[in-house]
C-alpha positions as CSV (number, residue, x, y, z in Angstrom):
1,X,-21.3,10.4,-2.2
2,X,-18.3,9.6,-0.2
3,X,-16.5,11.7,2.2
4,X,-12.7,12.0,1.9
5,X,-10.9,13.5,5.2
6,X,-7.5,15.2,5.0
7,X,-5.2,15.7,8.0
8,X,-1.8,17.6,7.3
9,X,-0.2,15.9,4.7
10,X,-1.9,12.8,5.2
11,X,-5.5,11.9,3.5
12,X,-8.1,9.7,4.4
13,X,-11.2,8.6,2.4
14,X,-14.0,7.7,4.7
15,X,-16.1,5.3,2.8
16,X,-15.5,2.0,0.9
17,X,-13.1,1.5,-1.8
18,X,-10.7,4.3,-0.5
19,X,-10.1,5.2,-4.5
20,X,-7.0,7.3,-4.2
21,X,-4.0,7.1,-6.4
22,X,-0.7,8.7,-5.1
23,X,0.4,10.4,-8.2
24,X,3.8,11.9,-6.3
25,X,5.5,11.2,-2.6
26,X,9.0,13.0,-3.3
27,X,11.4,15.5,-1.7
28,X,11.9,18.5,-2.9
29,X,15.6,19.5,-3.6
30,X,17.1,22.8,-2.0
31,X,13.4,22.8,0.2
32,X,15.8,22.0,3.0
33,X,16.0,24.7,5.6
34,X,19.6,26.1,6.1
35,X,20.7,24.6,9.0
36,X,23.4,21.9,9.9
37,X,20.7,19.4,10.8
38,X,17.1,19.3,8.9
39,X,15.0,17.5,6.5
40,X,13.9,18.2,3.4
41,X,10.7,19.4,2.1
42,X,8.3,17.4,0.8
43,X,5.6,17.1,-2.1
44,X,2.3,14.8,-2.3
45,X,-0.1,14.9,-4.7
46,X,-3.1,12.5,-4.7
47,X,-5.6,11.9,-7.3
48,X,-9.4,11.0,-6.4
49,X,-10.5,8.0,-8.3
50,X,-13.9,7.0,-7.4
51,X,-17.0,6.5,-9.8
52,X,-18.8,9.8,-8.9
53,X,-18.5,13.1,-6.6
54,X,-17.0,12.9,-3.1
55,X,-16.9,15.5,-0.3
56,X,-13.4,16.6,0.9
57,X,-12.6,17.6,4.2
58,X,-9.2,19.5,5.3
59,X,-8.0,19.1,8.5
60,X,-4.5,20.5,8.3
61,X,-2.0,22.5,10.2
62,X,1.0,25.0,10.4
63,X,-0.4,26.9,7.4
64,X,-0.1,30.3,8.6
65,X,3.1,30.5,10.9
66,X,5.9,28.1,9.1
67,X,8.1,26.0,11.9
68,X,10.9,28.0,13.1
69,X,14.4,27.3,12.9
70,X,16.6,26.6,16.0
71,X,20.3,27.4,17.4
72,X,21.2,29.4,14.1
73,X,19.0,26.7,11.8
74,X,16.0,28.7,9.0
75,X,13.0,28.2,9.0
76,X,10.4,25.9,7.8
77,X,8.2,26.7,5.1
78,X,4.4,26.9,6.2
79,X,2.1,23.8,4.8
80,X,0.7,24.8,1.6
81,X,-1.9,22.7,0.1
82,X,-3.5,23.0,-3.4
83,X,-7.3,21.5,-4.8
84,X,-6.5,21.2,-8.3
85,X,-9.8,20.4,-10.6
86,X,-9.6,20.2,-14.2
87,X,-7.5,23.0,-15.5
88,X,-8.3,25.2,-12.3
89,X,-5.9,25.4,-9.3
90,X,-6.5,27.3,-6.0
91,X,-5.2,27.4,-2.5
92,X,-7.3,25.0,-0.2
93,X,-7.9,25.8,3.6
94,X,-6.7,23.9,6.1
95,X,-10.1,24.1,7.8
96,X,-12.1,23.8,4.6
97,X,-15.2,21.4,4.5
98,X,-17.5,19.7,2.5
99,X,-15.5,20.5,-0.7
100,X,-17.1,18.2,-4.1
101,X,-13.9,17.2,-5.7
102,X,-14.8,14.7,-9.0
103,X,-12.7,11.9,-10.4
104,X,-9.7,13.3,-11.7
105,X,-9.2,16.4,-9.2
106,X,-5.9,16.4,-7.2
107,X,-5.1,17.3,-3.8
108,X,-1.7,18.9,-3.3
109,X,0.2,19.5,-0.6
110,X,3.8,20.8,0.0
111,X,5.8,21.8,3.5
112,X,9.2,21.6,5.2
113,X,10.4,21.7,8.5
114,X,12.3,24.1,10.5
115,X,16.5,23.7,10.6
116,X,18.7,23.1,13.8
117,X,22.1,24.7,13.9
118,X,24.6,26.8,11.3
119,X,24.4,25.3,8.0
120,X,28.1,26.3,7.7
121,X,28.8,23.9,10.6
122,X,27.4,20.8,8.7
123,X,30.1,18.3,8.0
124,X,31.5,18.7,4.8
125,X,31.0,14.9,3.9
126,X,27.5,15.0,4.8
127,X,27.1,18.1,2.2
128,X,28.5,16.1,-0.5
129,X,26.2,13.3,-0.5
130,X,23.7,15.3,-0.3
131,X,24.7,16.9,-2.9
132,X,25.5,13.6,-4.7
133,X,21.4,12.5,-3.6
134,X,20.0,15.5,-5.1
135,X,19.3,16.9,-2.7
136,X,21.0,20.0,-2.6
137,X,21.8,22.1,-5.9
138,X,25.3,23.0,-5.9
139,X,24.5,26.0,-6.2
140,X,23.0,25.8,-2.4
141,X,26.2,23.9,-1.2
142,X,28.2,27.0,-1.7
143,X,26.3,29.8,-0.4
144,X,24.0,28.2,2.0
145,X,27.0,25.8,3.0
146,X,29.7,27.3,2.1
147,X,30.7,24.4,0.5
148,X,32.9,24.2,-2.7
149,X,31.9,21.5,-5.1
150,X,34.6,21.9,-7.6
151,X,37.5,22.0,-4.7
152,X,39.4,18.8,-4.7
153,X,39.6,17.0,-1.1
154,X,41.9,15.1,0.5
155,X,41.5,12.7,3.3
């Protein structure tokens, strides 16, 4: 059987062949705490892809008490990370050993980071391309930023 070791939001198999597929590495949009300086949030799912059973090992972090926000910034969101096996999904422990995942099961993981600052005090450029990215909904750009998509600009 091999051993597959997770640390945050980073995975490990211990063992040859490492048979991992990466399913999903993305940001999540509007997972950015309010703040004028912060990254987004983001979402990794990994698929176990070995020949038989393998035991998983957490080893994560920040699970229970999400990163806090500085000068005026939100907060984070607390790691949350997710063992889904067949048609069953449940809540996996950072701490949680010797788990038998089978070919096929997932391990999921999402988080994001604390903010720095006002959101209202990011530059209104910098809200527009994130906006134009994705990464923001517009939605978010007005209330969270109290930017006005629809308002025509000039330089």
């Amino acid at each position: 059987m091999k051993k597959f070791l997770a640390f945050g939001s980073v995975y490990f198999f211990t063992g040859r062949g490492r048979p991992i597929l990466i399913e999903r590495y993305e940001l999540v949009p509007d997972s950015a705490r309010a703040a004028r300086a912060g990254g987004l949030g983001g979402l990794f799912v990994m698929r176990y892809e070995g020949a038989g059973s393998a035991v998983l090992n957490a080893a994560g972090d920040g699970a229970v008490a999400a990163p806090a926000g500085v000068a005026g910034g939100g907060d984070g969101k607390s790691n949350h990370f997710r063992l889904a096996q067949g048609e069953s999904e449940r809540t996996l422990g950072t701490k949680e050993h010797v788990v038998v995942i089978d070919p096929g099961d997932r391990v999921i993981t999402e988080s994001a980071g604390g903010g720095y600052g006002n959101p209202r005090e990011r530059a209104p450029a910098k809200v527009a391309e994130d906006l134009a990215k994705g990464y923001v909904s517009p939605e978010a750009a007005r209330n969270i930023y109290g930017y006005d998509p629809g308002a025509s600009r000039t330089g």
